[in-house]
N, C-alpha and C positions, 0 to 999 in steps of 0.2 A: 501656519496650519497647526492644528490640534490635532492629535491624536490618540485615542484610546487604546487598552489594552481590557478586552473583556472579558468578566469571569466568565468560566466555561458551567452552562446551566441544562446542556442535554443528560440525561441519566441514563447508561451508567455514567457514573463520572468520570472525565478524562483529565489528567492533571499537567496536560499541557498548554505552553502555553508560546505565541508567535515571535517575541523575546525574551531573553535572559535577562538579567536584572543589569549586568555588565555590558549588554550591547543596548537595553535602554539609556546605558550615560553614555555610551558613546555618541549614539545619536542623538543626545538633548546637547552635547560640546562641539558636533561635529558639521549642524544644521541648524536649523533655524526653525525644528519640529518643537512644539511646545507637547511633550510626551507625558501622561497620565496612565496611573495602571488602577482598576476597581478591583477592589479588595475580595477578597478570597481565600476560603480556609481549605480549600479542595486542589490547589495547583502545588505543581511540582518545585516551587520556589517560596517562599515565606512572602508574606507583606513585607516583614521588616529586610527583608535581603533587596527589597527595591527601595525602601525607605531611606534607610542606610546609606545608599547611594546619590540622595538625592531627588528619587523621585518622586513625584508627589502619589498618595494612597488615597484612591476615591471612592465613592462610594456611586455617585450620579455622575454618567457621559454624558447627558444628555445638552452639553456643551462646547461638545468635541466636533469636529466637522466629520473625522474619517474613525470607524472601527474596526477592528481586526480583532477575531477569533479565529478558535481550529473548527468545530465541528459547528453544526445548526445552531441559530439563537432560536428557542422558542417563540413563538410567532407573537405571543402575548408581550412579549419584552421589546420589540421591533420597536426603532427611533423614528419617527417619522423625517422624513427630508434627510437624511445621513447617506454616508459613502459606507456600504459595509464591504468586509472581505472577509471569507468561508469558505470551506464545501459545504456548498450547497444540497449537495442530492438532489439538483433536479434535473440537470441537462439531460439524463436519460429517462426522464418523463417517471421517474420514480411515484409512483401512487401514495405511498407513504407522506411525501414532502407537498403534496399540491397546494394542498392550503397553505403551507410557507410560503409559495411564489407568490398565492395568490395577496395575501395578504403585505407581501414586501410591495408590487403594484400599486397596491392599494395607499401603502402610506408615501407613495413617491421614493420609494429607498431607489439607489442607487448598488447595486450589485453585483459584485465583481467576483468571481467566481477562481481561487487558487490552480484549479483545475485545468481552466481554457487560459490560463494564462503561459502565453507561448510567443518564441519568436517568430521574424519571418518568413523562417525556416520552417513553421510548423513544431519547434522544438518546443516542450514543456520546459516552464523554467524553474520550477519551484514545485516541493512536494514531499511527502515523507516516505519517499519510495523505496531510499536507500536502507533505511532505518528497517523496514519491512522485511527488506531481504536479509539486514544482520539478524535481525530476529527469527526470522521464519526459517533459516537456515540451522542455526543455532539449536531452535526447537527439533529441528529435524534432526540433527545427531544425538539429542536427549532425548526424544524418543525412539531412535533407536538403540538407543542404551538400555533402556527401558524393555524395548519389545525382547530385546536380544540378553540380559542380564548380564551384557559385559562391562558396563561402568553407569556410574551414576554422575549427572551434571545439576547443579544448581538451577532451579528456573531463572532465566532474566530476572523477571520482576523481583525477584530476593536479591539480585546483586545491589553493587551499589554503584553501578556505571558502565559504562561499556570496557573498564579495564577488566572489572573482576570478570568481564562475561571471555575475555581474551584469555586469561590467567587459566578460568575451567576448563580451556578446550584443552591444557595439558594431561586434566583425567581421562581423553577420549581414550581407548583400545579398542583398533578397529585391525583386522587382519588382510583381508583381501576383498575387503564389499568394492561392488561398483554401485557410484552415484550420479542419474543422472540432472540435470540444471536446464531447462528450459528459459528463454528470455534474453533479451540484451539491450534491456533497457535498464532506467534506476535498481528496481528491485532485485535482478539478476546482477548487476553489478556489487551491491553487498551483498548478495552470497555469494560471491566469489567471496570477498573481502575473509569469511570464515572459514570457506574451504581453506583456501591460501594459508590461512592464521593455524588451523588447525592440520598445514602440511600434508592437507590429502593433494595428492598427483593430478594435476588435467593431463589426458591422452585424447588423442584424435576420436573422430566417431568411428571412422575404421578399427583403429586397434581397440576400443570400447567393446564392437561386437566380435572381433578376430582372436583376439589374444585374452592368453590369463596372466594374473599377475599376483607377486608376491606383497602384496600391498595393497594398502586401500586407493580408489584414484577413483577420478569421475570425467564426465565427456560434457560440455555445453553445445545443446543444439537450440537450431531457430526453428523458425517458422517451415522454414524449406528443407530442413532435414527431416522433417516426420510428416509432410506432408507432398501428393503425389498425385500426376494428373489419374483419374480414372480410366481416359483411350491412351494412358501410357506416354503419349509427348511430348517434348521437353516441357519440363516446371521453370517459373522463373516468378520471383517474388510479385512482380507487376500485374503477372496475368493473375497467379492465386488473391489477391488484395480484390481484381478485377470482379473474379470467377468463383468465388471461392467454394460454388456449388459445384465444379468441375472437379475438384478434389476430393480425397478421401484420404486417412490417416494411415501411416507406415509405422506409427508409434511403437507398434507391439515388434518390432524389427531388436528394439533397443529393451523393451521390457523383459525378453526373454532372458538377459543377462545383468538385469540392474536390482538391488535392494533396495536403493532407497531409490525417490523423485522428488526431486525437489518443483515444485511447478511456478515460477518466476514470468510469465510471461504475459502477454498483454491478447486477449482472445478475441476476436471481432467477430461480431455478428453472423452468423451463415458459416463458417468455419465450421469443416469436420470436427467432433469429439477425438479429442486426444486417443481414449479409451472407453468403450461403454461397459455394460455393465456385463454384457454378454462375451466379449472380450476379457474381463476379470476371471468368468472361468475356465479360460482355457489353461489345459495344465501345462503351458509351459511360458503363464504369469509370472511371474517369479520377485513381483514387488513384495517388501514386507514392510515398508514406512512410505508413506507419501505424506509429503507436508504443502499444502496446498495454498502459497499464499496468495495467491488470487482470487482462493474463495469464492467460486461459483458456485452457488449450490444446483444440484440434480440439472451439471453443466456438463465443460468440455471434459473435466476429469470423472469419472463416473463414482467414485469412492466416496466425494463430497458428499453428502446427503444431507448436512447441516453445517453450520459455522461450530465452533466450539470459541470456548471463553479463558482468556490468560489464567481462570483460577483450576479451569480443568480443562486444559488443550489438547489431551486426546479422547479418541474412542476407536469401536471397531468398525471395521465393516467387511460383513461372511460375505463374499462374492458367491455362496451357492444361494443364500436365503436373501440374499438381497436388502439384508435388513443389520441394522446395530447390531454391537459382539464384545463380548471382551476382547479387546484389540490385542493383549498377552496370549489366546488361544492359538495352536497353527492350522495355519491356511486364513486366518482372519487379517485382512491388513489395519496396521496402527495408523490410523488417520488423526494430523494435524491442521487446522483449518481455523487456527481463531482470526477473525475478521477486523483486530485491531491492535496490532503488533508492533505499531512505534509505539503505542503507551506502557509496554513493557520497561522502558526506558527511556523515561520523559524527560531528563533534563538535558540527557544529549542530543536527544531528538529534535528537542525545541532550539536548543544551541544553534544545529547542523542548521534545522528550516531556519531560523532568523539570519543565519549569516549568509543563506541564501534569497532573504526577502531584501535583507541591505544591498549587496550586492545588483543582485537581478531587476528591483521592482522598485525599491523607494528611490531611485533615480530619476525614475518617470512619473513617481508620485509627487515628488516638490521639485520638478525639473520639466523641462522638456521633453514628449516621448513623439517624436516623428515619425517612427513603426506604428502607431497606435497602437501599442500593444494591452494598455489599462482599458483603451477603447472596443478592443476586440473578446476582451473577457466581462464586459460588460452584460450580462444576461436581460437587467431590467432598470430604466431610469424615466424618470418625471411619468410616472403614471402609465409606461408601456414596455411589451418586450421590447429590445434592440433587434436591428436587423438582420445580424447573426443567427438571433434565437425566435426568429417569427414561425417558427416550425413547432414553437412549443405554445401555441395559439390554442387548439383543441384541449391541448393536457393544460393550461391554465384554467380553463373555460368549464372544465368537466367533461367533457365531449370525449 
């Protein structure tokens, strides 16, 4: 088997890339992959740091059986007859991507989608989720350094790895904020990873809303702690996933006492609003940083109003005008929302995801996979959706 390594050609550019130059030799010693990388002056790794190594520097896949990229190939670049792997952006009928689909159909691509790649547990196995939350979290105490003038942190992107972004969180000075963390999944999982690093306190949800404290600390709730049947009887995750128009959000139970929010969580469809907007003005809000990595916009967190970009990650937003602010004004909250926060730190990023592609997925890629699990993330092959994704029949078609 051949495999590619494809420059990344959606703009803006992202400089990552699905291995490191060190786990490309492992896997050309350790398999029986005939591993190629196409040259590129835009990734987080140099040509010659895979060169170096051994690996051969190309120019034309168009000899490779299987490619792998992070983000969308441009449709005009598409291999015809190839295994590609991506986010795709289409599985949620994304309007933007249609003509990708349509067009990878067209040339018989075969497409496998990082996304729906899961075990048979339903488990995601791969993703840069964790990375998301180091980041997103990180941003979130810099810009409360920011809104509040009590310390200043380096952005990610100027560090030079995820050490020096450890090293920063010794400038924090933080007194008694409470912070709360939504999620428990990848993303939520590294912001913990910062909280922890940066020695703020986890307390219960109870003593979050009961007690004060001489110190910074934060609570992690799920899905069923901020959200509540509306005739009042028993909540229980099953029924809300079930029902979810049965519920209504308890959110503001915890906002009356938090500074920051970190939003880490995974929001499904039909689900109460965390917060609206009409909720932001009630005076006893008392958010002054929300860093939203989920980035929904004019969604479940009502602050969003736009994504913002790793070169200017925040802005404001006046909960009385409803509109953009200098997020440094008070009563404005400082909103963080950039939409793509593992490329703050690509080469760990791409580290982290390739040692989880070897691991998870190129087992069943030159192996045996009796889960189907390459089969079940399959969106579109020899000229048709897969049967998983025949739902996405209309949104190919136009319709």
């Amino acid at each position: 088997m051949k495999i590619g390594l494809l420059k990344e050609e959606k703009i803006p550019a992202d400089e990552r890339v699905v291995f490191t130059p060190k786990q490309c030799k492992w896997i050309t010693e350790n398999t029986n992959v005939n591993l190629v990388v196409q040259s590129s002056d835009r990734r987080c790794f140099q040509n010659s740091d895979y060169f170096n190594l051994g690996i051969a520097v190309v120019d034309d896949l168009s000899d490779c059986d299987v490619i792998l990229g992070v983000k969308e190939v441009p449709k005009e670049l598409l291999i015809s007859g190839k295994m590609y792997f991506y986010f795709s952006h289409t599985i949620k009928e994304q309007s933007y991507n249609r003509e990708l689909l349509q067009k990878m159909v067209q040339k018989n691509i075969t497409m496998i989608d990082y996304e729906v790649l899961k075990d048979k547990n339903n488990k995601r196995l791969i993703g840069f989720g964790r990375y998301a939350g180091i980041v997103g979290t990180y941003n979130a105490l810099l810009t409360y350094g920011l809104k509040s003038d009590k310390f200043f942190l380096k952005p990610a992107n100027t560090c030079y790895g995820i050490k020096e972004v450890y090293k920063e969180l010794n400038k924090i000075k933080l007194s008694a904020e409470k912070i709360i963390l939504t999620g428990n999944g990848r993303v939520a999982n590294g912001a913990l990873e910062i909280l922890r690093k940066a020695n703020i306190i986890e307390v219960s949800k109870e003593d979050f809303i009961t007690k004060t404290f001489n110190e910074a600390i934060f609570c992690r709730l799920d899905a069923m702690d901020y959200n509540k049947r509306i005739d009042g009887t028993l909540s229980d995750k099953y029924d809300f996933y079930n029902n979810p128009d049965k519920y209504q959000s308890s959110f503001l139970n915890y906002t009356k006492h938090a500074d920051i929010f970190i939003a880490g969580h995974f929001y499904g469809a039909g689900s109460p609003y965390l917060f609206t907007r009409e909720d932001a003005k009630s005076d006893d809000f008392n958010l002054q940083v929300v860093a939203d990595i989920s980035c929904d916009i004019d969604g479940p967190v009502a602050s969003t109003i736009r994504s913002s970009t790793i070169t200017n990650p925040i802005y404001g937003y006046n909960p009385e005008t409803e509109l953009e602010d200098n997020f440094k004004k008070r009563g404005v909250i400082a909103v963080m929302a950039v939409d793509n926060l593992p490329c703050e730190l690509p080469k760990d990023a791409s580290e982290y995801f390739g040692n989880e592609f070897i691991n998870e997925i190129l087992p069943y890629l030159i192996g045996e996979d009796p889960d189907k699990v390459l089969e079940r993330a399959t969106i579109c092959k020899d000229g048709n959706l897969t049967s998983d994704f025949k739902y996405l029949k209309d949104y190919l078609n136009g319709n």
